[in-house]
N, CA and C of each residue as an Amber inpcrd file, in Angstrom:
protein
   411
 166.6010000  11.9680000 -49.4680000 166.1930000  11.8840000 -50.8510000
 165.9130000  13.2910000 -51.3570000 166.3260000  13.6480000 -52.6280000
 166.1220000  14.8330000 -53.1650000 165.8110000  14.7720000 -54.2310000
 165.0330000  15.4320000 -55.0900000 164.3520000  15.9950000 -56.2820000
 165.9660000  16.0670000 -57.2980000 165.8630000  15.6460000 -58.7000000
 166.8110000  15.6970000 -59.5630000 166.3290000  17.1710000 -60.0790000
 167.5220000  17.9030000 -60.8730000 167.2280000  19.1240000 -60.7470000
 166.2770000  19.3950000 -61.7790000 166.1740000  18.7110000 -62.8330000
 164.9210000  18.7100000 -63.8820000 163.6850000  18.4670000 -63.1760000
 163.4910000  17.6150000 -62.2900000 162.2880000  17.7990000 -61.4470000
 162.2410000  19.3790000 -60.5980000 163.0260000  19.9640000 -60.1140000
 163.1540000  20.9750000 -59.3160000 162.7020000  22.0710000 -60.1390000
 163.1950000  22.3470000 -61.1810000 163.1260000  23.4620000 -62.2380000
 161.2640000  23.4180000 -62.9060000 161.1370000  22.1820000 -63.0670000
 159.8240000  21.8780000 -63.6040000 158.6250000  22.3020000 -62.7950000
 158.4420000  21.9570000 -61.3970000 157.7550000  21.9520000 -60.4580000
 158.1780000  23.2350000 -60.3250000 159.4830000  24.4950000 -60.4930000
 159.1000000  25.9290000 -60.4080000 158.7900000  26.6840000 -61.3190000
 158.8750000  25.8270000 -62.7100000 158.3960000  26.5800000 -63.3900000
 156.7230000  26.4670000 -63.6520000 156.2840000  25.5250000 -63.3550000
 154.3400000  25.3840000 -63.2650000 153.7220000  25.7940000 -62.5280000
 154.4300000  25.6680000 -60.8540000 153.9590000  26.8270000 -59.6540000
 154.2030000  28.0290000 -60.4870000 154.9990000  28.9260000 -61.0450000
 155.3340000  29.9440000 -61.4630000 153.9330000  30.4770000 -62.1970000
 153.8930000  29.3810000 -62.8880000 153.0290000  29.3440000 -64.3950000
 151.4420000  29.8470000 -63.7720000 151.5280000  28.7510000 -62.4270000
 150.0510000  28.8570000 -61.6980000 149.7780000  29.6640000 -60.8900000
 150.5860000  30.4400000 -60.3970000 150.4350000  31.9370000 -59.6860000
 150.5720000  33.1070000 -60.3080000 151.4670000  32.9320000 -61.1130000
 151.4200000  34.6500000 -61.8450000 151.3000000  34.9680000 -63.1960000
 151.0590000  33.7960000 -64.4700000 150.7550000  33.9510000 -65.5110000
 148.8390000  33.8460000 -65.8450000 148.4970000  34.6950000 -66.2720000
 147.2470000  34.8470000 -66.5560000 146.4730000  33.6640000 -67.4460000
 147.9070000  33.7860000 -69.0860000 147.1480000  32.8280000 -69.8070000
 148.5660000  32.2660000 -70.7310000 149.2230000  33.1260000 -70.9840000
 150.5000000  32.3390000 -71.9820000 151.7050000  32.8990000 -70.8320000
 153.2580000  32.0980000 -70.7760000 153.9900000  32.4410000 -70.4220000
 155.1270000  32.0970000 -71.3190000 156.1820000  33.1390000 -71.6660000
 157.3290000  32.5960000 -72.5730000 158.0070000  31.9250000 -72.1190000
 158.6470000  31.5120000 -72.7330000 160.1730000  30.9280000 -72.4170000
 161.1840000  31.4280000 -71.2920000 161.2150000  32.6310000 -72.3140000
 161.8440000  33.4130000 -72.0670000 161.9440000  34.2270000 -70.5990000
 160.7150000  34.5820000 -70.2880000 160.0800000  34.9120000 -68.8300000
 160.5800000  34.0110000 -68.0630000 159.7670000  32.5640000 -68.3380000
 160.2750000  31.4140000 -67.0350000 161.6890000  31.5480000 -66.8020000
 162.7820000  31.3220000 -68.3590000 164.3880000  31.3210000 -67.9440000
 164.5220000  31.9380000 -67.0670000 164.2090000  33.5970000 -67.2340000
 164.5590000  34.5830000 -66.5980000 164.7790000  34.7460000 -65.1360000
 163.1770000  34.6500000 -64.7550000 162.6920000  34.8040000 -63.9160000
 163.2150000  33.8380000 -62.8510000 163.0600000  32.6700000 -63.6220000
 163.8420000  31.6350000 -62.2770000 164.8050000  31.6220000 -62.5870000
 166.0070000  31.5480000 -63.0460000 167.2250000  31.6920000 -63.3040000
 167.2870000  29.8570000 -63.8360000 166.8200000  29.7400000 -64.8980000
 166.6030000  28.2460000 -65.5540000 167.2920000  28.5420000 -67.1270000
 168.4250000  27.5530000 -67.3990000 169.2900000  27.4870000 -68.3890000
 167.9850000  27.5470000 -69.5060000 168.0280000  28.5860000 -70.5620000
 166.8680000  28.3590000 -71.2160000 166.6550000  27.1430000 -72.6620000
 167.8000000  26.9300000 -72.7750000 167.7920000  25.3400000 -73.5120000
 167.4240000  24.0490000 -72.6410000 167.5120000  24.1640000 -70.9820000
 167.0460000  22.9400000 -70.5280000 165.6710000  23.2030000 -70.1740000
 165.2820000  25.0440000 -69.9180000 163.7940000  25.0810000 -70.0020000
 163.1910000  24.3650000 -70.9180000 163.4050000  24.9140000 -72.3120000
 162.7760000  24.3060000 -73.6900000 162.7240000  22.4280000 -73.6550000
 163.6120000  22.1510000 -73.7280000 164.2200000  20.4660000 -73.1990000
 162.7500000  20.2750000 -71.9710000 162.6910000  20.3430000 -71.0350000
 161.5480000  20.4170000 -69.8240000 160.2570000  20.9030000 -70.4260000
 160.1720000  21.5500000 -70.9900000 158.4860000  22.1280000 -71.2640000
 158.1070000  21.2280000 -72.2860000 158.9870000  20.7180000 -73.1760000
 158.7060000  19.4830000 -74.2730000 157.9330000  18.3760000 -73.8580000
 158.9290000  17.6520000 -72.7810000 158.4510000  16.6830000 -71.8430000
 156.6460000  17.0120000 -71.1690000 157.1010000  17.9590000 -70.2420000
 155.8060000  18.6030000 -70.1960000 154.4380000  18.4930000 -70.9960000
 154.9430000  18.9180000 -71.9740000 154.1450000  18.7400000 -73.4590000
 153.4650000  17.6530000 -73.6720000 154.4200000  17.2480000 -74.1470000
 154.7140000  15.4340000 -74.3040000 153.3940000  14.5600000 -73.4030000
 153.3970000  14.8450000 -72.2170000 153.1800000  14.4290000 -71.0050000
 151.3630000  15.0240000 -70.6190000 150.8340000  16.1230000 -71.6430000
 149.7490000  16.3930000 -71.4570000 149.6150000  17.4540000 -70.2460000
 150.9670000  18.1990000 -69.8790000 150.5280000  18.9070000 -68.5600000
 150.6370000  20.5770000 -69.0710000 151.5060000  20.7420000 -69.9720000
 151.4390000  21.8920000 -70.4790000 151.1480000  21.8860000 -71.7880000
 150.5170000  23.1680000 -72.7050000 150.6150000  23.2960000 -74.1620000
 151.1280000  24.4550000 -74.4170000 151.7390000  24.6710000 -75.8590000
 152.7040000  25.3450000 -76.0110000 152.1520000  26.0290000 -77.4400000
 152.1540000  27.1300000 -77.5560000 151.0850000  27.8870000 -78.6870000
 152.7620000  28.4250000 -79.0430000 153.1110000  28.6000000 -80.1670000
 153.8280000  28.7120000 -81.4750000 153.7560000  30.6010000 -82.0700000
 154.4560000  30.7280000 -82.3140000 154.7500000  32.1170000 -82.6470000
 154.9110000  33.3910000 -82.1210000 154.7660000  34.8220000 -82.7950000
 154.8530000  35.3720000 -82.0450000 153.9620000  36.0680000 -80.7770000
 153.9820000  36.1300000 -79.8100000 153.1360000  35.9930000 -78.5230000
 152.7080000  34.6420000 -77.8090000 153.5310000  33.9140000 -78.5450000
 153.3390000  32.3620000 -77.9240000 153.5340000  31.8740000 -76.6760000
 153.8960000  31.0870000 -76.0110000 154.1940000  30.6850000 -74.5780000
 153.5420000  29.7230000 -74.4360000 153.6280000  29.1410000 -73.3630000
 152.8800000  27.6810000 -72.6280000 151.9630000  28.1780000 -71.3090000
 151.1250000  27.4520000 -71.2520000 150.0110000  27.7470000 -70.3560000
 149.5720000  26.0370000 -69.7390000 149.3620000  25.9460000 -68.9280000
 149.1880000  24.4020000 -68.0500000 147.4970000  24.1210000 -68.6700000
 147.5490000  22.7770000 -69.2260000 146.5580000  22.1140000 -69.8260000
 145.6680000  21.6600000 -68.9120000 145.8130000  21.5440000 -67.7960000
 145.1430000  20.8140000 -67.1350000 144.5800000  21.3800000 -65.6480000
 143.2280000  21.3100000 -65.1570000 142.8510000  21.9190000 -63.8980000
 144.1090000  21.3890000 -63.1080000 144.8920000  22.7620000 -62.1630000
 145.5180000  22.8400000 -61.3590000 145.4760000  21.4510000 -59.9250000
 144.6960000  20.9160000 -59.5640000 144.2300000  20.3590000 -59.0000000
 144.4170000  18.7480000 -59.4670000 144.3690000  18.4250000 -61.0730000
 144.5610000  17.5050000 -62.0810000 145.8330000  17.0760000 -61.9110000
 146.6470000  18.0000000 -61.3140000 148.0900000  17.7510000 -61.3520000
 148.9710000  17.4050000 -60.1610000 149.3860000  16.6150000 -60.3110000
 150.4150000  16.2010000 -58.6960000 151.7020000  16.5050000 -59.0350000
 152.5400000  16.4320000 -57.9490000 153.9170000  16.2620000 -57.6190000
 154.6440000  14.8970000 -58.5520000 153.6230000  13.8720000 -58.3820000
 153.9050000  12.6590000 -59.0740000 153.9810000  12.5560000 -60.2890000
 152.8090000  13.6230000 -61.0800000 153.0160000  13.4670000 -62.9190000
 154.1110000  14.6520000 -63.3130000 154.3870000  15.2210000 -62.8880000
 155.5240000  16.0030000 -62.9050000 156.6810000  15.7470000 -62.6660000
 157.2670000  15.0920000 -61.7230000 158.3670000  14.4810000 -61.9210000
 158.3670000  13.3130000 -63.1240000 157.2780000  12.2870000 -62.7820000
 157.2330000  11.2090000 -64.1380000 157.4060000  11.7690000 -65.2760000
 156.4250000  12.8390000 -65.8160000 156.7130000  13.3640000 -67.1360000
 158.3370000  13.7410000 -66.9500000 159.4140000  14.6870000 -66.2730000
 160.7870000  14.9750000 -66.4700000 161.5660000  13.7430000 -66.8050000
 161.4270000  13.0420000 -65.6370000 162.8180000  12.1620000 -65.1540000
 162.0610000  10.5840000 -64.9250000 160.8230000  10.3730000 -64.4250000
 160.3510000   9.1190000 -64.5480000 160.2260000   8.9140000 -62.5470000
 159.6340000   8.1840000 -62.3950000 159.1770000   7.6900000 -60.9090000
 160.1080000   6.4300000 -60.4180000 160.8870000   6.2530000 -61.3620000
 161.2420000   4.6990000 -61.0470000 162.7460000   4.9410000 -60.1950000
 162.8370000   5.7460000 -59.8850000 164.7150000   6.5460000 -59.1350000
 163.7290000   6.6140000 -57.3790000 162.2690000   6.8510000 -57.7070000
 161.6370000   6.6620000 -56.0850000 161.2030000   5.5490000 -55.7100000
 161.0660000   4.4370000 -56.5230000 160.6400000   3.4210000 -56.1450000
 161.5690000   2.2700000 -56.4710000 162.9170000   2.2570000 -56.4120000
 164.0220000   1.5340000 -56.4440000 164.7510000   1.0440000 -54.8040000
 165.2490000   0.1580000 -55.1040000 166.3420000   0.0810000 -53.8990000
 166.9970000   1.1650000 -53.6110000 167.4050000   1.6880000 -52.3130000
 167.9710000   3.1680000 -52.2430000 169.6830000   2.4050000 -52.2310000
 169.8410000   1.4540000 -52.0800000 171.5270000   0.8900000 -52.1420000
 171.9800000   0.6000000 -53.3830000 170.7720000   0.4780000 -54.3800000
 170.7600000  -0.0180000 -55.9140000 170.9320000  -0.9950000 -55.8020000
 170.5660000  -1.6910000 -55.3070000 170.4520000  -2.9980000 -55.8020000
 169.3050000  -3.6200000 -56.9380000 169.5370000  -4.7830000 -57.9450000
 168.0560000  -5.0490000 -58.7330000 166.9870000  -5.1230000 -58.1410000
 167.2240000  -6.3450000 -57.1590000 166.9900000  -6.8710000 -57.1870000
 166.4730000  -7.0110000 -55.4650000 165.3530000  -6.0430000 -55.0120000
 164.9330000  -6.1100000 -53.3240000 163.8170000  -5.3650000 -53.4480000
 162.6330000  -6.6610000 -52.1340000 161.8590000  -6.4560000 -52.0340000
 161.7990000  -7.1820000 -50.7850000 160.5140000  -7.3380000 -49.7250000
 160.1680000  -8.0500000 -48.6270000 160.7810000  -9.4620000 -48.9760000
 161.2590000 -10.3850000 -50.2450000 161.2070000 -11.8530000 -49.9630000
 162.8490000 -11.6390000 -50.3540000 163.1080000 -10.3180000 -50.8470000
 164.8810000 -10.3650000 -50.8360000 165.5220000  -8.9720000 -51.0690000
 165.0790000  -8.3590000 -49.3460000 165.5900000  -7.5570000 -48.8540000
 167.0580000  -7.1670000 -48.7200000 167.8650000  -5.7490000 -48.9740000
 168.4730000  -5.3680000 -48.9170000 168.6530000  -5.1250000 -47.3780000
 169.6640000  -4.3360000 -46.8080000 169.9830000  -4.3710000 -45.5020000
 169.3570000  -3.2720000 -45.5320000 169.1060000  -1.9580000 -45.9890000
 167.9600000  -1.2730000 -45.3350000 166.8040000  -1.2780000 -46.0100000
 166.5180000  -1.9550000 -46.2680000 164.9960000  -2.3580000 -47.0300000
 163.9280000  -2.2970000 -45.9740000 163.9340000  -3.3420000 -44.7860000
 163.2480000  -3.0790000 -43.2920000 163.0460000  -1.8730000 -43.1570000
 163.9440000  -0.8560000 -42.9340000 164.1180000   0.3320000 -42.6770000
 163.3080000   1.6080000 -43.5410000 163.8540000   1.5820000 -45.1540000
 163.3490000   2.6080000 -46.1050000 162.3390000   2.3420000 -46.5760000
 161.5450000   0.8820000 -46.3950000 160.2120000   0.8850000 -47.5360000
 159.1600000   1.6200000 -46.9710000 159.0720000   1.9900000 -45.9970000
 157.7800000   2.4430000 -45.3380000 157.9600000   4.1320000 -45.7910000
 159.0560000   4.5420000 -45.6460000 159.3650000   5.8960000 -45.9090000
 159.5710000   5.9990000 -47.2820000 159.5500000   4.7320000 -48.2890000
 159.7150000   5.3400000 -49.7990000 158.4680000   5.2760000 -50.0550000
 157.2150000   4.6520000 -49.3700000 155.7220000   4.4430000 -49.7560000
 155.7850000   5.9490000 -49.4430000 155.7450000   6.6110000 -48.3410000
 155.3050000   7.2430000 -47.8320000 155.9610000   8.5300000 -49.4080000
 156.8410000   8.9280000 -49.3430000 157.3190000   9.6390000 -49.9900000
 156.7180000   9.6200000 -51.2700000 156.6830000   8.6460000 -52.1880000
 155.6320000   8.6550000 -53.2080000 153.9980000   9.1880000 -53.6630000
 153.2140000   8.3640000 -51.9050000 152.2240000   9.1400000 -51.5560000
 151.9710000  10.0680000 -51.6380000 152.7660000  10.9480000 -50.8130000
 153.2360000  12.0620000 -50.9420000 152.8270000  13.1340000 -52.1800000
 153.8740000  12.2940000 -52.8380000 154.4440000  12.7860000 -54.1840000
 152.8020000  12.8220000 -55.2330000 151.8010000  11.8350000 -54.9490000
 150.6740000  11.6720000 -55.4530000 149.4780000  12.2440000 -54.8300000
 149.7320000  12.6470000 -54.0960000 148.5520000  13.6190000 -53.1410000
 148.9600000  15.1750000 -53.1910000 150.1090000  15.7730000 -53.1890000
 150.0170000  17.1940000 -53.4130000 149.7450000  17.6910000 -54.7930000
 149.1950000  18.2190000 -54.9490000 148.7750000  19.0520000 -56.2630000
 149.2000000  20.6020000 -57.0930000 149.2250000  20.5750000 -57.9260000
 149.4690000  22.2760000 -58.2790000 149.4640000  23.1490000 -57.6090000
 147.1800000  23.0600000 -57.5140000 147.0520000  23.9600000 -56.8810000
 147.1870000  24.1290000 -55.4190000 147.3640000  23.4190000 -54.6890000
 147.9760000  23.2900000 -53.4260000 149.5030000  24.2320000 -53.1900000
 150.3700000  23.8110000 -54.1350000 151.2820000  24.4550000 -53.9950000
 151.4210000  26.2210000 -54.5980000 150.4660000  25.8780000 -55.6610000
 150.5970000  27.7640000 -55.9230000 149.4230000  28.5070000 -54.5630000
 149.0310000  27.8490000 -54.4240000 148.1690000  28.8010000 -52.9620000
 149.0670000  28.8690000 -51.9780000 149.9340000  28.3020000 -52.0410000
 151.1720000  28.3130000 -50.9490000 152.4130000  29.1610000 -51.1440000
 152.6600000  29.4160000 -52.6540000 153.3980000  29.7740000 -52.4310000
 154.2270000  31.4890000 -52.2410000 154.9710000  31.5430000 -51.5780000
 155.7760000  32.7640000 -51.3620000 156.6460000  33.4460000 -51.9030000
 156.9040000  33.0130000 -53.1850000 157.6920000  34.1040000 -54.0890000
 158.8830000  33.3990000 -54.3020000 159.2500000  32.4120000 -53.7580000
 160.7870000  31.5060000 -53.6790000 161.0210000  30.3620000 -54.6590000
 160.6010000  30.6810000 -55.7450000 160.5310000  30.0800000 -56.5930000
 161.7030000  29.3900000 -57.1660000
């Protein structure tokens, strides 16, 4: 299972946001810096927006700065705000329609590891990851 790339870009651009921006960061910077198409940045920081995790101050010297204690924030509202949670908590064969009373053929197999993965996804935090991280943004 892998991160859709709007989740990928998002989650580097807020670690980004949470290690090396003081108080506003542009646009322009994030594109840059991570090498992020800067129309799907803008497109992503909206959501963001949208979503209560970033705010976005208007004019010139403007930029976005993360709304919320570092810590406030998981892996989980970050992808939800991009792309939505429901691509992790689906049948991985696509099917509608599986659960324990009408299991798919690896249903036995993946539910324990899609709990787990979600968990996951709801227990790491911002700041967890900007104390971690190494520049590989």
């Amino acid at each position: 299972m892998r991160l859709y790339k709007s989740s990928e870009y998002a989650i580097r651009c807020l670690v980004s946001m949470a290690h090396g921006c003081e108080d506003l960061c542009s646009a322009k910077h994030l594109s840059d810096s991570l090498d992020i198409p800067y129309k799907f940045l803008g497109r992503l920081m909206g959501r963001l927006k949208t979503a209560g995790i970033v705010e976005a101050v208007q004019g010139k010297g403007g930029g976005y700065r993360i709304a919320r204690p570092l810590d406030a924030v998981c892996i989980a509202d970050i992808v939800d705000a991009v792309e939505g949670l429901d691509n992790y908590d689906r049948c991985i064969l696509g099917f509608d329609s599986c659960d324990d009373e009408n299991p798919c053929p690896m249903h036995p197999f993946w539910a324990g590891h899609k709990d787990a993965v979600l968990d996951t996804m709801k227990s790491v935090t911002l700041a967890q990851m900007a104390a971690s991280v190494d520049r590989r943004l």
